[in-house]
DRENNUVEX-10641 format. One line per field, with one value per atom (N, C-alpha, C): residue in one letter; x, z, y. Coordinates in steps of 0.02 Angstrom, whole numbers, plus 32768, in hexadecimal, padded with zeros to 4 digits. Each point is the difference from the previous one (the first is absolute). Layout:
<recs>
residuo: c(A|...)
X: c(X|...)
Z: c(Z|...)
Y: c(Y|...)
</recs>
This chain:
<recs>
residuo: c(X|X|X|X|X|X|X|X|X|X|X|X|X|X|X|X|X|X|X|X|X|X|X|X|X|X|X|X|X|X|X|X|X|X|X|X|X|X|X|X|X|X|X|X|X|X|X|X|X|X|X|X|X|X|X|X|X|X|X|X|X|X|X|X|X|X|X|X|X|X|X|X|X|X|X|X|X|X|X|X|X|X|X|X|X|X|X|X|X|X|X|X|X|X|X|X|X|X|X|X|X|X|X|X|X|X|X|X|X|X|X|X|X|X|X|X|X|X|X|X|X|X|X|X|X|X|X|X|X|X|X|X|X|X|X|X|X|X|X|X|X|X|X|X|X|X|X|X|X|X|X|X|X|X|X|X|X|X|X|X|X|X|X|X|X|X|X|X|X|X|X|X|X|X|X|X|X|X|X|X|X|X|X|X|X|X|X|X|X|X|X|X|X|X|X|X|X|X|X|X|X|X|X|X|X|X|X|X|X|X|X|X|X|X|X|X|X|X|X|X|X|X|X|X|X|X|X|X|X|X|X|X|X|X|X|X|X|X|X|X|X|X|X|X|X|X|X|X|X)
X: c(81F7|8022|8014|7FDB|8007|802F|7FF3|801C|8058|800B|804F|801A|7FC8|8018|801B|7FDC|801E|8037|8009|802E|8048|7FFC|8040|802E|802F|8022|7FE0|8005|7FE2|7FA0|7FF3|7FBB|8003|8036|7FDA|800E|8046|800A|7FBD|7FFA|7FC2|7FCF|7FEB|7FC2|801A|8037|8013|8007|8007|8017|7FA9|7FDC|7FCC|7FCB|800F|7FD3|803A|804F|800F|7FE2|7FEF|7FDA|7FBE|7FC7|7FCD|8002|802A|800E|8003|8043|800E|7FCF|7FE4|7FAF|7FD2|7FE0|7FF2|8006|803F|801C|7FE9|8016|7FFB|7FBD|7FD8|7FB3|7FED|8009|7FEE|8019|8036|8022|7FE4|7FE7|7FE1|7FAF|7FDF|7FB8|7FFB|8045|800C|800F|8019|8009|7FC9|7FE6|7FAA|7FD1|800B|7FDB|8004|804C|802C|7FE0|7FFD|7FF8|7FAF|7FD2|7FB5|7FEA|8023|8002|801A|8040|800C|7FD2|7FE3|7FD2|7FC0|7FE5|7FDA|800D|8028|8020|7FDF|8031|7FFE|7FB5|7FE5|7FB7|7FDC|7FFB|7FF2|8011|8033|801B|7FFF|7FCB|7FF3|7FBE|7FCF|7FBD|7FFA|801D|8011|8019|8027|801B|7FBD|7FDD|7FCA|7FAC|801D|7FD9|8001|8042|8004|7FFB|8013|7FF2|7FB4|7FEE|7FA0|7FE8|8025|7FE0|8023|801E|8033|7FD5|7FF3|7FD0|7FC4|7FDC|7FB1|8011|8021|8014|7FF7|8007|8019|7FCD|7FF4|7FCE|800A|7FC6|8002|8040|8003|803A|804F|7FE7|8055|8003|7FBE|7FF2|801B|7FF5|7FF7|803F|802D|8050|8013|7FF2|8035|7FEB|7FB5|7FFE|8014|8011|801D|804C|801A|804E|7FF8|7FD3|7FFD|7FCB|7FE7|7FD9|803F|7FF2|8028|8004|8020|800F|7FC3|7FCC|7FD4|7FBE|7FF0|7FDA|8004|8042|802B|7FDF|8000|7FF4|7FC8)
Z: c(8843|7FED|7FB6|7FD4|7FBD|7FEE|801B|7FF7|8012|802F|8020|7FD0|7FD7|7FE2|7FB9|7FF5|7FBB|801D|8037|800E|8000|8000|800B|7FBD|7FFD|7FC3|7FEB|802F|7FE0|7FEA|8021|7FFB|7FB1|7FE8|7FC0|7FC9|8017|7FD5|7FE0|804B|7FEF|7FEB|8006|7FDC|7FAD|7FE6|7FBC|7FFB|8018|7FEB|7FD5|8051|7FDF|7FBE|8011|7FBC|7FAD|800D|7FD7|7FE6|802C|7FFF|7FE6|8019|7FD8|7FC4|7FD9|7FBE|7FCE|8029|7FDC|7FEC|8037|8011|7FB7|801E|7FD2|7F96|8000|7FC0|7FF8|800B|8002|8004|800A|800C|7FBC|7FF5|7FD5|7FAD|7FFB|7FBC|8009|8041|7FF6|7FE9|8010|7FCD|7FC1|7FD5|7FC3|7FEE|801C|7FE6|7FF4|801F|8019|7FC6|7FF0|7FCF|7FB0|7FFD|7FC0|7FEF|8032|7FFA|7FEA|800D|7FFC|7FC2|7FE1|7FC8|7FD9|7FFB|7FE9|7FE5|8037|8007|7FBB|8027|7FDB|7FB0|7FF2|7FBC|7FE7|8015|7FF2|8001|8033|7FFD|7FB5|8000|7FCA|7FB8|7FE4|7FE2|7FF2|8023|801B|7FDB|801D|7FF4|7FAC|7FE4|7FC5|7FCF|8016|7FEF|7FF7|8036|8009|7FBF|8008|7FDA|7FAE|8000|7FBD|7FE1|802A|8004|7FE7|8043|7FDD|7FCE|7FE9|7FD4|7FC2|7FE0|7FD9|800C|803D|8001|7FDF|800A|7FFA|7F92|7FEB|7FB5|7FF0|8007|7FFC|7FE2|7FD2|7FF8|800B|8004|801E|800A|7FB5|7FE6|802E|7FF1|801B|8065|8016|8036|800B|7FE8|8010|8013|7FB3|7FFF|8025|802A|8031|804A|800C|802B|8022|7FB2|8019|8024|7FE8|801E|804B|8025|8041|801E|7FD6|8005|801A|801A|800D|7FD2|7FF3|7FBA|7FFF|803E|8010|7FD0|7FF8|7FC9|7FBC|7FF7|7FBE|7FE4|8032|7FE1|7FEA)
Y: c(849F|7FC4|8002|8017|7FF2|803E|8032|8058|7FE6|7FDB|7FE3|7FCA|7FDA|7FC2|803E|802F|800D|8038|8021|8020|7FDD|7FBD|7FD8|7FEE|7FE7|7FFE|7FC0|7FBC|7FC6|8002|802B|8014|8018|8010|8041|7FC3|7FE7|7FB7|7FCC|7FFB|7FC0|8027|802F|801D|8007|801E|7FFC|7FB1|7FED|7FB6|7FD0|802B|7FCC|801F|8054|801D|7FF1|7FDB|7FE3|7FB4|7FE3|7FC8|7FFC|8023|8031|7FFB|802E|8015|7FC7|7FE2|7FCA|7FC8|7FF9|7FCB|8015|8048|800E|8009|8007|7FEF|7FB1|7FCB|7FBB|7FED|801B|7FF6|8028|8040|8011|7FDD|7FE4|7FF1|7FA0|7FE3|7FD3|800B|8034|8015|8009|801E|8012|7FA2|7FDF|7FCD|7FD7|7FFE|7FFA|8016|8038|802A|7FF4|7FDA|7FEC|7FC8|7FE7|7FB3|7FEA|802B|7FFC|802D|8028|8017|7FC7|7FFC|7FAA|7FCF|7FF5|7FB6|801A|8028|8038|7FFC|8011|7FF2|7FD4|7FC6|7FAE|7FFA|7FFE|8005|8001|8050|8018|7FEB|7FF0|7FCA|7FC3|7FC6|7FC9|7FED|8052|8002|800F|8037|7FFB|7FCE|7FCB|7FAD|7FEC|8012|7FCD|7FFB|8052|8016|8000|8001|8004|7FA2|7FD0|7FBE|7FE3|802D|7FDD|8031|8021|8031|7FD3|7FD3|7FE0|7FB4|7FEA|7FB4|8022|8031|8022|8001|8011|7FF5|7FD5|7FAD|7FCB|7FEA|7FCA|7FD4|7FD1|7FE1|7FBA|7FCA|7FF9|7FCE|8015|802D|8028|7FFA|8010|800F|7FAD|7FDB|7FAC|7FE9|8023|7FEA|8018|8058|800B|7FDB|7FEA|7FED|7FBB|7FD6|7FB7|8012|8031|7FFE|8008|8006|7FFC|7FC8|7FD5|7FB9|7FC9|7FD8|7FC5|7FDF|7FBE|7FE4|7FBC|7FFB|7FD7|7FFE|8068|8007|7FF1|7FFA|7FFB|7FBB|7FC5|7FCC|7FE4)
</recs>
């Protein structure tokens, strides 16, 4: 059965047809992993970048004295403490 399906002309068609399909599949799957891969390196980045913000932040509050620690902390007090 299969030996007659590729002996035939539409037989050899659809078999190229679908190991064109294959390929193609494959390409599209593969350049969606690289995108995949871009994108989590990316984040990664940002990440990394964030933690460093973060770090370099409490490392800049950890300096501070009191007085100073006080003034930057009212700018995020409500104006309730104020009074």
């Amino acid at each position: 059965m299969i030996a007659w399906f590729f002996a035939t002309r539409a037989g050899r068609y659809i078999a190229a047809g679908g190991a064109f399909v294959l390929v193609v599949a494959g390409f599209v799957l593969k350049l969606l992993a690289i995108g995949r891969a871009q994108e989590r390196a990316a984040q990664a980045h940002e990440n990394e970048v964030a933690a460093q913000d973060r770090k370099d932040l409490e490392n800049e509050i950890d300096a501070l004295g009191p007085a100073d620690l006080d003034r930057r902390a009212s700018r995020w007090l409500s104006d309730a403490r104020r009074r």
